[in-house]
SEPA-552198 format. One line per field, with one value per residue (C-alpha): residue in three letters; x, y, z; residue number from 1. Coordinates in steps of 0.1 Angstrom, whole numbers, plus 5000, padded with zeros to 4 digits. Layout:
<sites>
aa: [ALA,...]
X: [X,...]
Y: [Y,...]
Z: [Z,...]
i: [NUM,...]
</sites>
This chain:
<sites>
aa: [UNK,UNK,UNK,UNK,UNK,UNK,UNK,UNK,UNK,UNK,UNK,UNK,UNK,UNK,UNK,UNK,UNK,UNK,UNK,UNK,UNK,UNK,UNK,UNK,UNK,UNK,UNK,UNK,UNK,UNK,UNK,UNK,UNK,UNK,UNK,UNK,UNK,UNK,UNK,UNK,UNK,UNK,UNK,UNK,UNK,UNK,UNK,UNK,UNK,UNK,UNK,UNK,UNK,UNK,UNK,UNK,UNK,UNK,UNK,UNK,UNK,UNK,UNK,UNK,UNK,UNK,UNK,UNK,UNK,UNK,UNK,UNK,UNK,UNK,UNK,UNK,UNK,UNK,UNK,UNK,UNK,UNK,UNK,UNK,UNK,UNK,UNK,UNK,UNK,UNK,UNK,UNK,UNK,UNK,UNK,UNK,UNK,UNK,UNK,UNK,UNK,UNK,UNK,UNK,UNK,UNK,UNK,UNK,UNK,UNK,UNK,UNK,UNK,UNK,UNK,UNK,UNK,UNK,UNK,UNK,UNK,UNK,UNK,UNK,UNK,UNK,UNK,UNK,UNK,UNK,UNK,UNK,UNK,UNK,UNK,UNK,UNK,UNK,UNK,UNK,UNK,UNK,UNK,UNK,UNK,UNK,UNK,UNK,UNK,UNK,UNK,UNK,UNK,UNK,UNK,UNK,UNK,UNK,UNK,UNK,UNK,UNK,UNK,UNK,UNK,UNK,UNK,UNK,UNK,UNK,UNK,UNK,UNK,UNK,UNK,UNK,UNK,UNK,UNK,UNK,UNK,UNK,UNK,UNK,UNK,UNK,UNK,UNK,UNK,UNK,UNK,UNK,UNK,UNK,UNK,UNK,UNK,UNK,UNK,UNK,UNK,UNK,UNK,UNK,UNK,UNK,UNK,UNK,UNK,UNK,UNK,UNK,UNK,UNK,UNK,UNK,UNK,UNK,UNK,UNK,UNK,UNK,UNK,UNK,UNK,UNK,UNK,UNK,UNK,UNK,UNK,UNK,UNK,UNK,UNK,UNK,UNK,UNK,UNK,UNK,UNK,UNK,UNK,UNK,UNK,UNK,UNK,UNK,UNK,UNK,UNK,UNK,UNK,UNK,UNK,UNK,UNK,UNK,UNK,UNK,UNK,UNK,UNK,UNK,UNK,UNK,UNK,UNK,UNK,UNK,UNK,UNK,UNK,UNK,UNK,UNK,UNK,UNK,UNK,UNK,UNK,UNK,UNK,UNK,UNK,UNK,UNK,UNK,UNK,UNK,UNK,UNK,UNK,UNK,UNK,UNK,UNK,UNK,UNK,UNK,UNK,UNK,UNK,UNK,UNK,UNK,UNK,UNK,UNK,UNK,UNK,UNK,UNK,UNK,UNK,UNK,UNK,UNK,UNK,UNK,UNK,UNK,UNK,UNK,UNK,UNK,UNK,UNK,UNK,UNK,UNK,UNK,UNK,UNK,UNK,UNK,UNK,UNK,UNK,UNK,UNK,UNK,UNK,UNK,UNK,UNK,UNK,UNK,UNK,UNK,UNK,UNK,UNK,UNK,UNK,UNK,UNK,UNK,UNK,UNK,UNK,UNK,UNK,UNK,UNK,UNK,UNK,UNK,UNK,UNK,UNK,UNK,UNK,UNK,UNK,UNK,UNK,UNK,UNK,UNK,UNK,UNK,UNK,UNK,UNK,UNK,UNK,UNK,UNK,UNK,UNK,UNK,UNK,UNK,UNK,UNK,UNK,UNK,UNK,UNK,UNK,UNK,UNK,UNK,UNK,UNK,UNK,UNK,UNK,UNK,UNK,UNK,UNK,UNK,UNK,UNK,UNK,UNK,UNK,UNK,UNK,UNK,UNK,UNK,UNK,UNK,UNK,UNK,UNK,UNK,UNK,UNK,UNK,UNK,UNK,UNK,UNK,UNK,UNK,UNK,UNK,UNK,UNK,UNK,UNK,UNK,UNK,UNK,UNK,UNK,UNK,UNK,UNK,UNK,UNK,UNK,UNK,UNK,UNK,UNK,UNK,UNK,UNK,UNK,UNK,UNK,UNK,UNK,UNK,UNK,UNK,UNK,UNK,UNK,UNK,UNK,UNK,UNK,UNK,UNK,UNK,UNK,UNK,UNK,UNK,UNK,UNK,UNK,UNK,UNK,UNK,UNK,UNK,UNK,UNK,UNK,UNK,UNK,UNK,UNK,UNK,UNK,UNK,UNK,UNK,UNK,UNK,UNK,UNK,UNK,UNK,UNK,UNK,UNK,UNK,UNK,UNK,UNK,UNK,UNK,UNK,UNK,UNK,UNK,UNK,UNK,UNK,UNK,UNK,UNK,UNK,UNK,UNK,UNK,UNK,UNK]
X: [2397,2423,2450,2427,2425,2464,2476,2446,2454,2494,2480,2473,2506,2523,2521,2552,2573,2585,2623,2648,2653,2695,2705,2726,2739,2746,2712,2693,2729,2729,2766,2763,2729,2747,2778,2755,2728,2760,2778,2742,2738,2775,2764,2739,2758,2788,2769,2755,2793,2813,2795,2799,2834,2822,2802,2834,2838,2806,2799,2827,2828,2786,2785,2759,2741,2746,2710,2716,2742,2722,2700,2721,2717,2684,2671,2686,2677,2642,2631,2651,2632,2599,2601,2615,2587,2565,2597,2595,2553,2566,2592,2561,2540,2564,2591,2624,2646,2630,2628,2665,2676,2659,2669,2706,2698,2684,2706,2736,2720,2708,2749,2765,2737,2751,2789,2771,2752,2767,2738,2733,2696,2704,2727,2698,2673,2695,2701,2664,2666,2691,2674,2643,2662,2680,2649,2639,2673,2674,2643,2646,2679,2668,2637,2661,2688,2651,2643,2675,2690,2676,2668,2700,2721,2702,2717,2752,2742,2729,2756,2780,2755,2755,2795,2797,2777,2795,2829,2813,2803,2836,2853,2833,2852,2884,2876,2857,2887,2910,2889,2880,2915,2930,2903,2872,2842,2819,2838,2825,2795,2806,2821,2790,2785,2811,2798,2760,2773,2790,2759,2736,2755,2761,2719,2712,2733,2725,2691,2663,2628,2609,2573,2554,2520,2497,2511,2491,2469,2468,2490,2488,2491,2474,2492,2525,2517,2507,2538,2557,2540,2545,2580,2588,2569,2586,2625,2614,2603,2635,2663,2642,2637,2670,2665,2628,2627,2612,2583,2579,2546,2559,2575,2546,2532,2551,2555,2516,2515,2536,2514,2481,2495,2511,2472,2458,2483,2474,2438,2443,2467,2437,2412,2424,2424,2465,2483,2514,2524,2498,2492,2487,2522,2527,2504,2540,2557,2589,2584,2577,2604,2627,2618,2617,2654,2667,2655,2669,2700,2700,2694,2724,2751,2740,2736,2768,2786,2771,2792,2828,2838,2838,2855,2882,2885,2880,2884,2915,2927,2927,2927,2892,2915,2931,2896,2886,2909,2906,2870,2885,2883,2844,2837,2863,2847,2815,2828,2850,2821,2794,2796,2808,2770,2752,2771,2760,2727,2720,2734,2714,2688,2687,2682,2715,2738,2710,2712,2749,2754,2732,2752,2784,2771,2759,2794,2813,2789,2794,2831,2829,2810,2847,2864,2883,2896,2934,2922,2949,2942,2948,2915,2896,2899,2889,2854,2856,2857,2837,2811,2811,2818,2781,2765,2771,2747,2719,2725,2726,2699,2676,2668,2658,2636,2620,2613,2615,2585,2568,2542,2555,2539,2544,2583,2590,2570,2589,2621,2614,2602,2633,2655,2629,2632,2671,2670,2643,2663,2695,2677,2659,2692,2709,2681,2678,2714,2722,2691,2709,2742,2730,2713,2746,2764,2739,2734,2773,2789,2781,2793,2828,2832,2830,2851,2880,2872,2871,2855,2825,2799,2762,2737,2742,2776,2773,2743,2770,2792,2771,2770,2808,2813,2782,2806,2841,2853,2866,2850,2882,2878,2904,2935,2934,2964,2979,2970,2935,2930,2943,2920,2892,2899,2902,2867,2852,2867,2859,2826,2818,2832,2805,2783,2793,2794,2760,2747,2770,2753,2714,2729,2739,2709,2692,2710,2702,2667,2672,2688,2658,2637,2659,2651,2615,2626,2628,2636,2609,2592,2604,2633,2654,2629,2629,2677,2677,2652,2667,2696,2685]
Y: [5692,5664,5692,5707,5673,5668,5699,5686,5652,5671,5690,5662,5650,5623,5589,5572,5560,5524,5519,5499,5469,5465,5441,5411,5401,5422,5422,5459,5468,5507,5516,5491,5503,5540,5525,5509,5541,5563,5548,5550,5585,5589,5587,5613,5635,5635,5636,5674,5686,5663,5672,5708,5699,5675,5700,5718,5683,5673,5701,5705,5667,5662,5699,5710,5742,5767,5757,5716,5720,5737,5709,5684,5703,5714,5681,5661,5689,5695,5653,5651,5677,5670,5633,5634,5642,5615,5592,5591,5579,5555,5542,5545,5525,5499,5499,5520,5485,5481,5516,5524,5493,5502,5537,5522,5501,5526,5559,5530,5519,5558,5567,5540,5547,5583,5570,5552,5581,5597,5628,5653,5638,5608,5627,5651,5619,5597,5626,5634,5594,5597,5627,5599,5573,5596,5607,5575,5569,5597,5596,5560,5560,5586,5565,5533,5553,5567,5533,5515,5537,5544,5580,5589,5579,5590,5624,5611,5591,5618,5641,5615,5607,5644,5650,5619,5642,5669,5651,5638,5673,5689,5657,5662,5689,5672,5637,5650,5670,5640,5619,5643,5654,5619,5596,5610,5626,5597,5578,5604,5586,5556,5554,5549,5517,5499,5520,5511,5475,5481,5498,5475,5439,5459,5468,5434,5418,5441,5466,5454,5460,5491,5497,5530,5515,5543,5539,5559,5541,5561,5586,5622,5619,5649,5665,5657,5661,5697,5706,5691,5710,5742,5738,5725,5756,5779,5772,5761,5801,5813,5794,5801,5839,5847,5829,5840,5875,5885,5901,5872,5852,5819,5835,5846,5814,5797,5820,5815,5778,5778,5802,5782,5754,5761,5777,5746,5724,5746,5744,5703,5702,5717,5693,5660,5635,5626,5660,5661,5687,5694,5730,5731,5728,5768,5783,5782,5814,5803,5771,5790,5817,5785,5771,5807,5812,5776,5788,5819,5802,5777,5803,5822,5797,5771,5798,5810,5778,5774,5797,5796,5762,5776,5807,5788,5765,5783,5823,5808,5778,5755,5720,5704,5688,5726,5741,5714,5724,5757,5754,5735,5771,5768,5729,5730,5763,5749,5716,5735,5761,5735,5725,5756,5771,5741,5751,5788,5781,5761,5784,5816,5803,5804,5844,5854,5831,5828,5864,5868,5838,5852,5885,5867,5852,5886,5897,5869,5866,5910,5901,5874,5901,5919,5891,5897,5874,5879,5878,5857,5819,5842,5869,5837,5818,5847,5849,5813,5803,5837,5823,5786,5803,5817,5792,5767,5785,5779,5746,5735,5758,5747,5712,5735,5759,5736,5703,5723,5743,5715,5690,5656,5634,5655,5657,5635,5655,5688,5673,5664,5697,5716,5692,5701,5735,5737,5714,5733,5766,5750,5744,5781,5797,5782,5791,5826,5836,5817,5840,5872,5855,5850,5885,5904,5890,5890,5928,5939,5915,5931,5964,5953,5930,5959,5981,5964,5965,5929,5916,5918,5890,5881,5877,5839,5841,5868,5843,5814,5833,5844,5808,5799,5834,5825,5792,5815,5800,5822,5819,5819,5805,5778,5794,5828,5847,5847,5886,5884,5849,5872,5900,5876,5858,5890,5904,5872,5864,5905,5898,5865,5884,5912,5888,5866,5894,5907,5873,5874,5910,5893,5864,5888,5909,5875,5873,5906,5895,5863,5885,5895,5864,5847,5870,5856,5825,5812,5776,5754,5729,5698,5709,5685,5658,5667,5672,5642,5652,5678,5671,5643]
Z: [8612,8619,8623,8651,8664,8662,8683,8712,8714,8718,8749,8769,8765,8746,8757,8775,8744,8749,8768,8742,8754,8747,8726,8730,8697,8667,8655,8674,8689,8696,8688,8655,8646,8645,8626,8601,8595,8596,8567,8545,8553,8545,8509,8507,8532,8503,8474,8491,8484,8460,8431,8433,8428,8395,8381,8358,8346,8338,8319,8298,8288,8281,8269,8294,8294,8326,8331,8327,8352,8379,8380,8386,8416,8417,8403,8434,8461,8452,8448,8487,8500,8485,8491,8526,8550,8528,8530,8571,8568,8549,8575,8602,8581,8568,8593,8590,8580,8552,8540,8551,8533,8501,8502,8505,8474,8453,8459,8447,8420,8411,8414,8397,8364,8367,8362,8333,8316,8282,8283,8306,8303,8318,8346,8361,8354,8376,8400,8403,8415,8437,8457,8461,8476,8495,8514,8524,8542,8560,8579,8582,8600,8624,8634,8637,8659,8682,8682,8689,8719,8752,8759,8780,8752,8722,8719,8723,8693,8676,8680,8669,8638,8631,8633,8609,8587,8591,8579,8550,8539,8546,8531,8499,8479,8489,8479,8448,8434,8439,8421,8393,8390,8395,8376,8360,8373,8369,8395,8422,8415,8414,8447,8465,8448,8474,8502,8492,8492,8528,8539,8527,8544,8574,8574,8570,8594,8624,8618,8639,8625,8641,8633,8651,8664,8651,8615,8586,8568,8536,8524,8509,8471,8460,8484,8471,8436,8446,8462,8439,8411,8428,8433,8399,8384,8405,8400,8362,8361,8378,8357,8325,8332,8315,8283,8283,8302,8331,8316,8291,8292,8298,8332,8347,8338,8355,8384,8382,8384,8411,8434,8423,8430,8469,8475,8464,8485,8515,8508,8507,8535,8558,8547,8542,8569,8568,8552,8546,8562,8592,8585,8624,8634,8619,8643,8660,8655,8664,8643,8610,8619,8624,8590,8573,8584,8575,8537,8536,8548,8521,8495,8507,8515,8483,8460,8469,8469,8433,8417,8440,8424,8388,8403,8412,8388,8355,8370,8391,8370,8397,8397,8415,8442,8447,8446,8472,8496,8493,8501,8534,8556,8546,8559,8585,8601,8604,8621,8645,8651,8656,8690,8701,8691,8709,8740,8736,8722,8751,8775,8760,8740,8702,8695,8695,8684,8657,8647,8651,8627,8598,8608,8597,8569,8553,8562,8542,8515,8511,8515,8486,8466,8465,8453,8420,8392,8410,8445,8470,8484,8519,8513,8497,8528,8551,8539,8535,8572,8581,8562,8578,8615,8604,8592,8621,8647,8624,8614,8649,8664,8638,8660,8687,8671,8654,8664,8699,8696,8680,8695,8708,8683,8653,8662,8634,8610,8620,8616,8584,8577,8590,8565,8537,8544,8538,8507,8493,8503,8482,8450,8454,8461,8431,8412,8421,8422,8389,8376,8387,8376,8340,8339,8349,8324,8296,8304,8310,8282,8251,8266,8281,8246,8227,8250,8247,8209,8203,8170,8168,8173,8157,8181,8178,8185,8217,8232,8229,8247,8276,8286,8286,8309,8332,8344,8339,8309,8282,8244,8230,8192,8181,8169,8182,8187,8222,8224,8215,8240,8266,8261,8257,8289,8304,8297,8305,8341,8341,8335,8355,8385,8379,8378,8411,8429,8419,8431,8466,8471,8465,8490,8517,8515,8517,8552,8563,8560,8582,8608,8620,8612,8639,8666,8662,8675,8707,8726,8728,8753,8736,8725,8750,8738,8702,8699,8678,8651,8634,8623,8597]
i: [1,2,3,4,5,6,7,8,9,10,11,12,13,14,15,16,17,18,19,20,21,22,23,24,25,26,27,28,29,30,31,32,33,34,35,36,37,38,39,40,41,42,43,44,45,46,47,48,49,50,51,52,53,54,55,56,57,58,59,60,61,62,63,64,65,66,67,68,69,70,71,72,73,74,75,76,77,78,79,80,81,82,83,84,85,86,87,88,89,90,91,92,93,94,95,96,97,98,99,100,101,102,103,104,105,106,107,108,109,110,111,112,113,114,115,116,117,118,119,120,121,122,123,124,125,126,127,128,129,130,131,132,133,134,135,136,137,138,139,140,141,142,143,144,145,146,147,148,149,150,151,152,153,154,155,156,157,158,159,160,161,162,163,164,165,166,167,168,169,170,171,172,173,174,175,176,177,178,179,180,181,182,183,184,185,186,187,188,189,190,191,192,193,194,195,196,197,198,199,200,201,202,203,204,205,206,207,208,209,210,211,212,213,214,215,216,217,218,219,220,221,222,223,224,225,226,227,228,229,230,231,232,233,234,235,236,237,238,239,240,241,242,243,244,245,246,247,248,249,250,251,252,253,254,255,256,257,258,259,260,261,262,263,264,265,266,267,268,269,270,271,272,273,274,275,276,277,278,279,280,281,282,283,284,285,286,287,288,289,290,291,292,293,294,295,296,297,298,299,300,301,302,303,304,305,306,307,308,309,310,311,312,313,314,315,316,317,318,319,320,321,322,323,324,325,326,327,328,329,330,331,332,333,334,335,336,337,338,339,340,341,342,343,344,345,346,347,348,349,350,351,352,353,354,355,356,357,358,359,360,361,362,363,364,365,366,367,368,369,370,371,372,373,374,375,376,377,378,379,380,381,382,383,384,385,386,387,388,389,390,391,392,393,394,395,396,397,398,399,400,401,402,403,404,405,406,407,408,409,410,411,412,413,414,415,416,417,418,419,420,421,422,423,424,425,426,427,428,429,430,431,432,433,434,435,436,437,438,439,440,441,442,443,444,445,446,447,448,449,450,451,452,453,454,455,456,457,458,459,460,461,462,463,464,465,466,467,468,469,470,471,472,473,474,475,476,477,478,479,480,481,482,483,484,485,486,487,488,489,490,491,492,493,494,495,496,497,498,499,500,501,502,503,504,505,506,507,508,509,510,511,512,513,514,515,516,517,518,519,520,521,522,523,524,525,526,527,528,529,530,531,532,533,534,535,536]
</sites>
C-alpha cells in the first residue's frame, strides 16, 4: 500500500531540502514574506475570537435560533478543519502564492457578504465560505515562510508568526466588543475587507512563487466527501438531539451516518494511492495521543468559551466591549504562558507540562462550573487566566508531539492534521456542551417556572422560552409588571447558570480524560526539524 510505501521511503531519510537563496529586493524577502503572510493570517486568527463576541448581536437582530447561532461557529470551524490538510496539496501542487493569494481574496470577499447578509442563512452560508478560504491561507503561508527563510532563522520566524497569532486572538474579544458596541456587528466582518486589501497588495508586491517538486498529481475526493459526511452527520446529530431526543430515530441516524461514513473514509484512506490523511502516520502512539489531546482540548476550552460571552453579556448585562475585556485574563494568560511552556517543554519533554496544563484546565473549567448569575469581575477573572495558564502548554507542545514524531516528508501532512484536530475539537465541543446546555434547561425550566409560581405556559409558549434562557435572555413578555420581569429574569439566569455549569462540569471531565492522554506522549525525532509546522 502507498502508506506502507510512505513510512519506508521516511526510513531512509529525507532528502536534503534546498538552502533559500536571500533575496535582494522586496520580491522572496524573509522578514517581508513574514510581514505579508502575517497580516493574511491575521484575518482568520481574529475571526477564531471576534465573533464570539458578535454572536449576542447577531442573534438578537436576525432572530437566530440557539442552534443557528452555534453554527456560525461550527459552520466556519468544521469547513477550516476539513479543508485544511486538502488546502496545503493544493499549495504543493499549485504553489503556495497562488493559493495564499486566493485564500486572501476569498476569506474578504466571504466577510464583507457576511456584513451584507439580512438572514441568518446567508450568515452560516458565508461563514461556511470563509472557513474554505481560510484553509488555503493557512497552509500556504506556512509553506511560503519554509520556503522563504533559511533553516537557522525559520523558527525565529515562526515563533514571531505564531505570537502575531496569538495577539490576534487575544485582541479579538476586545476589538469585537468595540465595534459591536460602538458600530454594528456586521462591521466585525467587514473589517477584514481593508486588511484583505492590505494583505493582498502586500502578497503581490513581495511573495515569491514556491512549488514542492514531487507535487500530487490527483487529489482525494472521495476521501473528502467521506470525512466531510461524517462530520456533518455527527454534529448535525448532536445539536439536533435536543429538539429530537436522544432516543429519537433521526438521532441515531445521524449518529449512524456519521460512524459509516468515518469506516468508509478509513477503509479509502488505506487503499487509495494519495489519501488524505495517510493512515500510516497513526501507527505513531505519541502522534495519535498528540492529536487525541488537541480534540479534547478543543472541546473543552471552545465549548466553554461558547457559552461565557452570553453569560456575561445577557446573565451579567455587559456591554460586548466589557465582556471583551473581561475575557482579557483568558487571552492574556495564554500569551504570557506561551513561551514559558516551550522553555519547559523543551527542557523536560512534553509529559508534564502537558499533563499539568489539562490539570489546570479541569481546574478552571470545575471552577467556572461554580460561577453564579452575581458572581464578581474578581472570581470571573481567576478561572479566566487559570484556564489560559492551561491551555498554553498544549497549544505549544502540540508542534512537538506531533509533527515531532512524525516522518520528514509527511511533516506537512501532520501539521495540517494537528490544526484539524483543534478545529474539529471547537466545533465538537460547541456542539456537545450546547447539547448538555439545551438539555439542562429544557429538563429544569418547567420545574423552577412553576416554583416561583409564575403563570403558566402552553407547551408552545415554554419551548419558546427554552431558547431565550439557553443564550441567558429572559422571556419577559412586553408590558410585564416590574415584579413579575424580576422574577422572570431571575429563574431564567437561575436556569442558564444550571445549565453552564452542567456543561463546565462535561468540559472538565473532558480534561480529566486528556490528563492522562498526554502522558502517552513523548518528544519526537523531528521535532527540532518539524517547530515550524504546527503552529499553522
Amino acid at each position: 500500500m502507498t502508506s506502507q510505501i510512505t513510512v519506508d521511503k521516511a526510513d531512509k531519510g529525507p532528502e536534503p531540502a534546498p538552502v533559500p537563496v536571500p533575496a535582494k529586493g522586496l520580491r522572496g524577502h524573509p522578514w517581508l514574506t513574514l510581514f505579508a503572510v502575517a497580516i493574511g493570517v491575521m484575518m482568520v486568527a481574529l475571526d477564531g475570537t471576534i465573533v464570539a463576541i458578535a454572536n449576542p448581536a447577531i442573534q438578537k437582530d436576525l432572530g437566530a435560533t440557539f442552534a443557528d447561532v452555534q453554527w456560525i461557529t461550527n459552520g466556519y470551524f468544521l469547513a477550516l478543519a476539513v479543508a485544511l490538510i486538502t488546502a496545503g496539496k493544493l499549495g504543493d501542487r499549485f504553489g503556495h502564492r497562488q493559493t495564499f493569494l486566493i485564500g486572501v481574496v476569498g476569506f474578504a470577499a466571504a466577510s464583507g457578504a457576511i456584513g451584507f447578509s439580512d438572514s441568518i442563512a446567508l450568515v452560516i452560508t458565508f461563514r461556511v465560505l470563509q472557513g474554505l478560504f481560510g484553509a488555503l491561507l493557512m497552509p500556504a503561508a506556512l509553506g511560503l515562510l519554509r520556503a522563504t527563510f533559511p533553516a537557522e532563522k525559520l523558527n525565529m520566524a515562526i515563533g514571531i508568526w505564531s505570537m502575531v497569532i496569538g495577539v490576534s486572538t487575544a485582541g479579538g474579544p476586545i476589538l469585537g466588543g468595540l465595534l459591536v458596541q460602538h458600530v454594528s456587528w456586521q462591521s466585525v466582518f467587514f473589517i477584514n475587507v481593508p486588511v484583505g486589501v492590505i494583505a493582498l497588495v502586500l502578497g503581490v508586491v513581495i511573495l515569491k512563487d514556491h512549488r514542492a517538486e514531487n507535487a500530487p498529481r490527483s487529489f482525494d475526493i472521495i476521501g473528502i466527501v467521506l470525512l466531510s459526511a461524517a462530520m456533518f452527520c455527527l454534529v448535525w446529530a448532536l445539536i439536533k438531539a435536543p429538539e429530537w431526543g436522544w432516543g429519537a430515530g433521526m438521532t441515531w441516524t445521524f449518529i449512524g451516518a456519521a460512524v459509516v461514513s468515518f469506516a468508509l473514509f478509513a477503509v479509502w484512506e488505506s487503499k487509495v494511492a494519495e489519501p488524505l490523511i495517510p493512515l500510516a502516520l497513526f501507527r505513531s502512539v505519541p502522534l495519535s495521543a498528540g492529536v487525541v489531546l488537541m480534540v479534547l482540548m478543543a472541546i473543552a476550552f471552545m465549548g466553554g468559551l461558547f457559552f461565557v460571552t452570553f453569560y456575561l453579556q445577557n446573565v451579567h448585562g455587559m456591554s460586548p466591549v466589557d465582556s471583551g475585556l473581561h475575557l482579557l485574563p483568558l487571552t492574556g494568560g495564554m500569551i504570557v504562558a506561551s513561551p514559558l511552556a516551550g522553555a519547559m517543554i523543551t527542557k523536560v519533554g512534553p509529559r508534564i507540562p502537558l499533563a499539568g496544563g489539562m490539570v489546570c484546565t479541569a481546574v478552571a473549567m470545575y471552577g467556572m462550573s461554580t460561577l453564579e448569575a452575581g458572581t464578581g469581575s474578581g472570581i470571573m477573572s481567576i478561572w479566566f487566566a487559570l484556564l489560559g495558564l492551561g491551555l498554553a502548554p498544549v497549544m505549544v507542545g502540540a508542534t512537538e508531539v506531533i509533527v515531532g514524531n512524525a516522518p520528514m516528508e509527511l511533516s506537512g501532512v501532520a501539521g495540517g492534521l494537528q490544526q484539524a484536530a483543534m478545529q474539529i475539537g471547537g466545533s465538537l465541543g460547541t456542539a456537545v456542551l450546547g447539547a448538555v446546555m439545551a438539555s439542562k434547561v429544557d429538563s429544569d425550566l418547567p420545574g423552577n417556572w412553576a416554583d416561583a409560581k409564575l403563570p403558566p405556559l402552553s407547551e408552545a409558549q415554554l419551548d419558546k422560552a427554552a431558547e431565550a434562557v439557553q443564550v441567558g435572555v429572559a422571556p419577559v413578555p412586553p408590558k410585564a409588571p416590574p415584579s413579575l420581569a424580576d422574577q422572570i429574569t431571575s429563574v431564567a439566569h437561575d436556569t442558564f447558570m444550571s445549565g453552564m455549569g452542567m456543561a463546565c462540569l462535561v468540559a472538565a471531565g473532558v480534561a480529566v480524560v486528556a490528563v492522562f492522554v498526554a502522558f502517552l506522549t513523548k518528544r519526537g525525532d523531528n521535532a527540532e526539524a518539524g517547530a515550524g509546522v504546527g503552529h499553522i
